[in-house]
C-alpha distance (Angstrom), angle and dihedral (degrees) to the residues before:
residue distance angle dihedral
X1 . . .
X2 3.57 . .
X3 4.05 112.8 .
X4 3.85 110.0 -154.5
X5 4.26 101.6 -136.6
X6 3.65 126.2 176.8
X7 3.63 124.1 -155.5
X8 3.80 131.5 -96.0
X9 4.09 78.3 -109.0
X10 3.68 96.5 62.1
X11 3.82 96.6 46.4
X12 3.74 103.3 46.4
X13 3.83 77.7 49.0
X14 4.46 87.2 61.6
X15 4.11 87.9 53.5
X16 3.93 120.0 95.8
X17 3.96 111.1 -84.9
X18 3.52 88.5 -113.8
X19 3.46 108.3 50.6
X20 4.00 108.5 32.7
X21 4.20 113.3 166.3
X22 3.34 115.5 -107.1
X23 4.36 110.3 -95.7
X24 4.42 85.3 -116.4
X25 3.25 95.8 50.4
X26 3.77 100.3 50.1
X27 3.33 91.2 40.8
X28 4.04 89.2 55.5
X29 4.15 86.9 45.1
X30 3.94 93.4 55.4
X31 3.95 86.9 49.4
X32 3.52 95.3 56.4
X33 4.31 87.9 41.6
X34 3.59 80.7 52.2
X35 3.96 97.1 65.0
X36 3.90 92.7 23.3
X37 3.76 113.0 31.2
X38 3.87 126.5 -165.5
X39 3.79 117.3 -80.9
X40 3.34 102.1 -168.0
X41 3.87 127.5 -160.7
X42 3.86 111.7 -139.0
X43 3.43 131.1 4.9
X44 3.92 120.6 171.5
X45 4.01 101.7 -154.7
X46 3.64 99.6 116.5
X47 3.89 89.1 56.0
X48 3.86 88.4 41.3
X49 4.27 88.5 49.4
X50 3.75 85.4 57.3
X51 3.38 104.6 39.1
X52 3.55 95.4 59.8
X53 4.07 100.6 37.2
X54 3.85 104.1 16.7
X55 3.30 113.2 -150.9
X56 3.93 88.6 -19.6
X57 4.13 84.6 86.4
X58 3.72 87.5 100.6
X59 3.88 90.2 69.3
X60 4.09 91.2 54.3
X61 3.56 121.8 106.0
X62 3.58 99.8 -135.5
X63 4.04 89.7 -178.4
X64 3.72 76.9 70.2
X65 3.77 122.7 97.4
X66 3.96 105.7 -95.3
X67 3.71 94.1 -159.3
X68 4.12 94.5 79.3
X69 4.19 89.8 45.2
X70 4.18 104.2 124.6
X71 4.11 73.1 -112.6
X72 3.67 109.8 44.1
X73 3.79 117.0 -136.2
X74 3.69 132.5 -159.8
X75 3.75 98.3 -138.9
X76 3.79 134.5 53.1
X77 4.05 127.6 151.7
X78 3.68 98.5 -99.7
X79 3.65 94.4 49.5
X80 3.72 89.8 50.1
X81 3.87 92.5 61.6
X82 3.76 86.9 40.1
X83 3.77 96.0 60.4
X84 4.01 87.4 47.4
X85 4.36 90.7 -114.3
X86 3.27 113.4 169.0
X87 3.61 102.9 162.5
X88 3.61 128.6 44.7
X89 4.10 132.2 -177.4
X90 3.29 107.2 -160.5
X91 3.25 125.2 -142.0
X92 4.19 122.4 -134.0
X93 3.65 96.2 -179.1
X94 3.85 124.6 178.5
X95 3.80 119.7 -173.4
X96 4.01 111.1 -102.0
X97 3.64 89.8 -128.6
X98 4.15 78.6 75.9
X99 3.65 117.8 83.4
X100 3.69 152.3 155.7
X101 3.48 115.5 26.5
X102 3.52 103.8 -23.7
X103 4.36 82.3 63.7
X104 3.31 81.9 69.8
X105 3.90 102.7 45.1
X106 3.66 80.1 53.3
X107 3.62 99.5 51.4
X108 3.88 93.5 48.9
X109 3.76 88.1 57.4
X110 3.34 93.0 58.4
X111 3.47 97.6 46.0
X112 3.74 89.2 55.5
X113 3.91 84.1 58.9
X114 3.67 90.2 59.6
X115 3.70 100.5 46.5
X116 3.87 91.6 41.8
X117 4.04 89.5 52.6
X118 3.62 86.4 59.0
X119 3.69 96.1 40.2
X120 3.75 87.2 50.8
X121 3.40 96.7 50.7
X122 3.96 114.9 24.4
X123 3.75 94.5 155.4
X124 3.91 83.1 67.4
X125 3.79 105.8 36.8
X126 3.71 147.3 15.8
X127 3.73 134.2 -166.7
X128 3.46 114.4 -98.3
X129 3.86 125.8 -157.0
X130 4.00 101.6 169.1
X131 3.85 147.2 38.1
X132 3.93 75.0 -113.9
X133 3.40 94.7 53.0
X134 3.77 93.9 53.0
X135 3.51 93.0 54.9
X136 3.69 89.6 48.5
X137 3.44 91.5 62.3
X138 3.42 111.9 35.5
X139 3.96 81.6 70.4
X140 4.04 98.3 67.3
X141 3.83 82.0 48.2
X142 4.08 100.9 -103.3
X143 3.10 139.4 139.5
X144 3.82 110.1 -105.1
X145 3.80 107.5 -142.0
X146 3.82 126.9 -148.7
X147 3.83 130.4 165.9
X148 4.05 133.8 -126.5
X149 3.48 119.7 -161.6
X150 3.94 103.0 -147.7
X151 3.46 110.7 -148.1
X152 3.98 132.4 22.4
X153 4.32 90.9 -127.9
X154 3.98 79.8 66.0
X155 3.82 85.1 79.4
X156 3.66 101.5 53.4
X157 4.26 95.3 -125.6
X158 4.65 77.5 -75.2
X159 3.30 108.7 130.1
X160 4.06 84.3 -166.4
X161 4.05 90.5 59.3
X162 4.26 82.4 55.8
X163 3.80 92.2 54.7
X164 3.94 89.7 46.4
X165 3.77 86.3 45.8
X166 4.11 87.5 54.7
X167 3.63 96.2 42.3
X168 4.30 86.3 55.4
X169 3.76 92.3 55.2
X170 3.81 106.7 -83.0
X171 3.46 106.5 144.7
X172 4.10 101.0 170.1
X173 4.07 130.9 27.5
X174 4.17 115.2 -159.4
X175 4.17 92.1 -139.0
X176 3.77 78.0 -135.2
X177 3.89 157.9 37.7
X178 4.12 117.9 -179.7
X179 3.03 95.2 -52.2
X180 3.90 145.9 72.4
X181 4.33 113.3 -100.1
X182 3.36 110.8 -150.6
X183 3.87 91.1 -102.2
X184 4.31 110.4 33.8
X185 3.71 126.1 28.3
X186 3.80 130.1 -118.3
X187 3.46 125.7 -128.9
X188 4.22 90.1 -116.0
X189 3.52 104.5 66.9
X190 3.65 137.1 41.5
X191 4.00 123.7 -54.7
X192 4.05 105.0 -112.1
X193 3.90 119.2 -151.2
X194 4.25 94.6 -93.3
X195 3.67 107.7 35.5
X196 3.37 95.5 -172.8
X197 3.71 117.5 28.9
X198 4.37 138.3 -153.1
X199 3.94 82.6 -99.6
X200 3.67 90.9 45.7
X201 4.26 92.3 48.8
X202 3.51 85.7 55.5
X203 3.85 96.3 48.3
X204 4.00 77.8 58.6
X205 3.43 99.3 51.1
X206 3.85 97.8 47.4
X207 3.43 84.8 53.2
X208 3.15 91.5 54.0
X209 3.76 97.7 43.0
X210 3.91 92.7 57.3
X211 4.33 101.9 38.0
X212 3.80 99.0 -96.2
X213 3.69 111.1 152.3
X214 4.17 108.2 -128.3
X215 3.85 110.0 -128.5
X216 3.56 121.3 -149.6
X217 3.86 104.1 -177.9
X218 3.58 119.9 115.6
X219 4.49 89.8 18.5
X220 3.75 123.7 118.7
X221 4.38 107.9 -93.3
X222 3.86 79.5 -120.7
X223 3.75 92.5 53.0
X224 4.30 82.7 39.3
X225 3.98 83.4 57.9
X226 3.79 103.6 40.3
X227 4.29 82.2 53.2
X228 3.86 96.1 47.7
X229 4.01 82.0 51.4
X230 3.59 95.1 56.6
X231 4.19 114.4 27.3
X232 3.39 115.7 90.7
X233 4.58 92.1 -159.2
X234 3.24 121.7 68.6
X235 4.05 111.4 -91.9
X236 3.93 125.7 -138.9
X237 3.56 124.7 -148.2
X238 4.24 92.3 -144.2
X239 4.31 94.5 -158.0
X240 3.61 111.2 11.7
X241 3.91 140.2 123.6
X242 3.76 140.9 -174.3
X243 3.88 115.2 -66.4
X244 4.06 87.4 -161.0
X245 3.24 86.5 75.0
X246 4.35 100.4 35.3
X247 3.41 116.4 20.7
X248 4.00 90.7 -140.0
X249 4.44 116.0 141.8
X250 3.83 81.1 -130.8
X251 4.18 96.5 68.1
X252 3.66 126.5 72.9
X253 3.65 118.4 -110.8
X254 4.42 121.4 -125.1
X255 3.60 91.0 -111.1
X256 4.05 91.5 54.7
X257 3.93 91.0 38.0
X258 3.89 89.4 52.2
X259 4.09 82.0 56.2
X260 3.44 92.5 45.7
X261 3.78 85.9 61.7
X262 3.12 95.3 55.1
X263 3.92 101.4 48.1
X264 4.07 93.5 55.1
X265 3.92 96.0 -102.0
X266 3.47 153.8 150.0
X267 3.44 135.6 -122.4
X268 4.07 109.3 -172.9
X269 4.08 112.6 -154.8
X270 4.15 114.5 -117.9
X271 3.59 120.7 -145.6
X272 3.83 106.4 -155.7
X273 3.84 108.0 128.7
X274 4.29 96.0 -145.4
X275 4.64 80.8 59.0
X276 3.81 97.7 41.3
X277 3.54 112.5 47.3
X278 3.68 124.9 51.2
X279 3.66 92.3 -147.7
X280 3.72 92.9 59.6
X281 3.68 97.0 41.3
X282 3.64 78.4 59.7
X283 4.03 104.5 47.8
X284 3.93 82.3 57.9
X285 3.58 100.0 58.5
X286 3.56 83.5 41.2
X287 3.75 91.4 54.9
X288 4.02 102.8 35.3
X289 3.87 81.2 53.3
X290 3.97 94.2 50.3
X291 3.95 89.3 44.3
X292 4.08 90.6 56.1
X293 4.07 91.0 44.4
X294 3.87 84.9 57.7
X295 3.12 98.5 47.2
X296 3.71 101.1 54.3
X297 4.04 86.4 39.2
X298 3.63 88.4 60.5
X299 3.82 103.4 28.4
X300 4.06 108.4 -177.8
X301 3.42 95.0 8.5
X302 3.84 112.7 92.9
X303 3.61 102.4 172.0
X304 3.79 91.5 64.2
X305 3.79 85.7 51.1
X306 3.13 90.5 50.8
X307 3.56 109.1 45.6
X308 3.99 91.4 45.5
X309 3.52 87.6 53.8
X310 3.90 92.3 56.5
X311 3.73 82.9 50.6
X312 3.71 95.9 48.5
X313 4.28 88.3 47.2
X314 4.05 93.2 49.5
X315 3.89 84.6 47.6
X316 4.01 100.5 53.9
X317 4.03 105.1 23.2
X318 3.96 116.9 -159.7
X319 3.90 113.5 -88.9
X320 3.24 105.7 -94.3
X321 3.83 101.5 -113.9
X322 4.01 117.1 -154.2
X323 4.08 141.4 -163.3
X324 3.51 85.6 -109.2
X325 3.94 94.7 69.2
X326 3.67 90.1 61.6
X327 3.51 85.3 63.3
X328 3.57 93.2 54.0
X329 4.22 88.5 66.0
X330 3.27 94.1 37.8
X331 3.79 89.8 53.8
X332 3.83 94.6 45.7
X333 4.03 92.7 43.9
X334 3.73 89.7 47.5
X335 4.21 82.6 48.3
X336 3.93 91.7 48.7
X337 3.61 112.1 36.3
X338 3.77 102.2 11.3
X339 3.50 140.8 -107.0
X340 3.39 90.8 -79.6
X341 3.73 96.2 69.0
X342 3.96 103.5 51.6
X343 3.50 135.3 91.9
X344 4.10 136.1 146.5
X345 3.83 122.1 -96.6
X346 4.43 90.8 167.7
X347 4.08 90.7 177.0
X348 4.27 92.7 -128.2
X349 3.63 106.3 -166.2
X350 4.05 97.1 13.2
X351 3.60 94.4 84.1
X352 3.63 141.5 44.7
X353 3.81 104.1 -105.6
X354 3.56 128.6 -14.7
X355 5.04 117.4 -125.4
X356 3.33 107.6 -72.8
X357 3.96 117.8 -79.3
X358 3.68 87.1 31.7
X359 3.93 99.5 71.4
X360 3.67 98.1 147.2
X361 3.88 150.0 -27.4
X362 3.83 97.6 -47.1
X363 3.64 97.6 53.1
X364 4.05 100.9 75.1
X365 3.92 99.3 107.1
X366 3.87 83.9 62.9
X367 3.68 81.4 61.1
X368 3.57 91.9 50.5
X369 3.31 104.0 41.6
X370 3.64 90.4 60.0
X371 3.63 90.0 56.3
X372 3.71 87.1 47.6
X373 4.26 93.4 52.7
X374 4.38 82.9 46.8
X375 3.74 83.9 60.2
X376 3.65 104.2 -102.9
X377 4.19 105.5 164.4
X378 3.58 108.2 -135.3
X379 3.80 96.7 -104.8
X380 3.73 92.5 70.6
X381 3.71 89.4 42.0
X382 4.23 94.2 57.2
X383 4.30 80.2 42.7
X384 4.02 92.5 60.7
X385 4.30 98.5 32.2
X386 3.98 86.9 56.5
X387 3.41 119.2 -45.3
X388 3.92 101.4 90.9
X389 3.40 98.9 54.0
X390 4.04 90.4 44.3
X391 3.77 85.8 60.6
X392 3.74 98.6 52.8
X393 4.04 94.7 43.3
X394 3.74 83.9 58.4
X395 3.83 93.6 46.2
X396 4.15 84.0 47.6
X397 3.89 84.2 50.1
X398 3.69 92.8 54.2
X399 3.45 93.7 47.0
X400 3.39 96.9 46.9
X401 4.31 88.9 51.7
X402 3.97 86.2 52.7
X403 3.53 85.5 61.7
X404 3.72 107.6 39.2
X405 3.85 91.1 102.9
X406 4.03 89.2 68.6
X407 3.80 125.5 91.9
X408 3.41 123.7 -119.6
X409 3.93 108.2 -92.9
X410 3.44 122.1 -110.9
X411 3.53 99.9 -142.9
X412 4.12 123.7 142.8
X413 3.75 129.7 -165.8
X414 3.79 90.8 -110.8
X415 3.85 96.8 42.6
């Protein structure tokens, strides 16, 4: 097929004025993306496709370029092949604040997104159900496509709906979203007595039992710990960072990345400015806590809230957040738990607008040559695009074929 590349030109063009990569060392970071391209580990486009056009998405063009939609996306096909991705996990998120049975209406809708992207558009992407798989199709120049369930209240507490979830393409499930499940905790609210209870263990095991990666972004470090006790795979954490260097619920402490380590596991660098730099997890505390004083200053009458709020924002601008922060993680993961254990998971399409130089999916050699001018040999380079999280799917495969003599537990939430 025909892969869609831009030149060196038109990337160092993408970067931040003031900090462009230098022409060598992008050219070495697309040569390396060449033989090893990006896997990445969450990417919210499907959900984005249907939240602005419904179930209209089937009219887009998504050969088109996404940036001059009415709603801007991150993602579109030939920015896919420009950024050298060659692995996707999907996202099908639903909001926590769905549950029951209608989380899993929900879920099955956007599932149907994912398989009719790739129906759409089989010149661009296949389905992928193994580590084999991926590496299958990275070679005809697709996009190998996996799913991540985002949120453990998407399965309804039936272990049944996470088989049928598996046997559809999912191929990781983030135990939660912002909000507590009734059996693991999420980093948002606060820590209850068992983090991670018998129902919960079991969740892990089936998981185990049938291939499904365990993902630890967006759970409690105690409920991160209590996991890493029990699985016997490798986990992933799809979109998370190190809170050593932001103090953000949504990163993974040292002590948890040292453990991580340990169990065979990836943790796959975020991009969203407000979890990767200090200073702007800062500015919005700063500015959530300036929105409530005006509020209660001028009770009942919104426009005064809302015109010293405009006053308040052109007084203290957001940090200015660049590519070269993600860096920063990826330099302290790689310094903690090895680079082994790190990957990217940038969350396209799931948040408003990705550091500067690193505006959407076509942008990751600017990542990588960054990496490359910090003196990153080209080994560890191929190990964080793709190869990492290769390796641990395979461990999770063998795993999961050590244990295909069990039955399928019987286990309820209740029981």
């Amino acid at each position: 097929m025909k892969i869609i590349l831009a030149p060196l030109a038109a990337l160092l063009l993408s970067t931040a004025a003031h900090a462009q990569p230098a022409e060598k060392d992008m050219a070495r970071a697309v040569a390396v993306l060449k033989k090893q391209p990006v896997i990445d580990g969450h990417n919210d486009w499907p959900g984005a496709l249907r939240g602005g056009f419904g179930e209209k998405w089937w009219e887009v063009d998504l050969m088109a370029d996404s940036r001059r939609f009415q709603r801007p996306l991150h993602t579109d096909i030939p920015r896919l092949h420009q950024g050298h991705v060659g692995g996707q996990f999907w996202s099908v998120y639903v909001p926590a604040s769905v549950t029951g049975p209608a989380a899993v209406k929900a879920t099955i809708e956007q599932i149907d997104i994912v398989h009719g992207i790739i129906a759409r558009y089989p010149e661009h992407f296949a389905l992928a159900s193994t580590a084999a798989d991926i590496r299958r199709i990275q070679k005809t120049g697709k996009v190998a496509s996996l799913l991540g369930v985002e949120g453990g209240s998407q399965m309804d507490n039936s272990l049944p709906v996470l088989r049928m979830y598996h046997a559809l393409g999912v191929r990781y499930m983030t135990l939660t979203h912002t909000k507590h499940s009734d059996w693991a905790d999420s980093a948002n609210e606060a820590p209850r007595a068992q983090p991670l209870t018998e129902y919960g263990k079991a969740v892990i095991n089936e998981m185990n039992r049938i291939g499904m990666l365990v993902d630890l972004s967006h759970v409690s470090p105690a409920t991160m710990k209590a996991v890493l006790a029990v699985t016997k795979a490798p986990v992933i954490y799809s979109h998370s960072s190190a809170r050593a260097l932001a103090d953000h619920p949504r990163n993974v402490p040292d002590d948890v990345l040292a453990l991580v380590k340990a169990n065979g596991g990836v943790v796959m660098a975020n991009f969203v400015p407000g979890f990767i730099s200090s200073k702007a997890v800062e500015h919005a505390a700063a500015r959530a806590a300036e929105f409530t004083r005006q509020k209660l200053l001028f009770l009942g009458q919104p426009e005064k809230s809302a015109a010293a709020m405009a006053v308040w924002n052109k007084a203290n601008p957001a940090p200015v957040v660049d590519y070269t922060v993600v860096a920063d993680h990826l330099d302290h993961m790689a310094k903690v738990a090895g680079h082994d254990h790190i990957g990217l998971g940038a969350d396209y399409d799931g948040i408003p607008a990705g550091p500067k130089g690193l505006e959407g999916v076509e942008t990751y050699p600017v990542l990588f040559a960054e990496l490359v001018r910090r003196g990153w040999s080209d080994e560890n380079l191929a190990k964080l695009a793709g190869g990492n999280i290769l390796r641990a799917m395979e461990q999770a495969e063998r795993v999961a074929a050590s244990m295909k003599g069990g039955v399928p537990t019987a286990a309820t939430v209740g029981g």
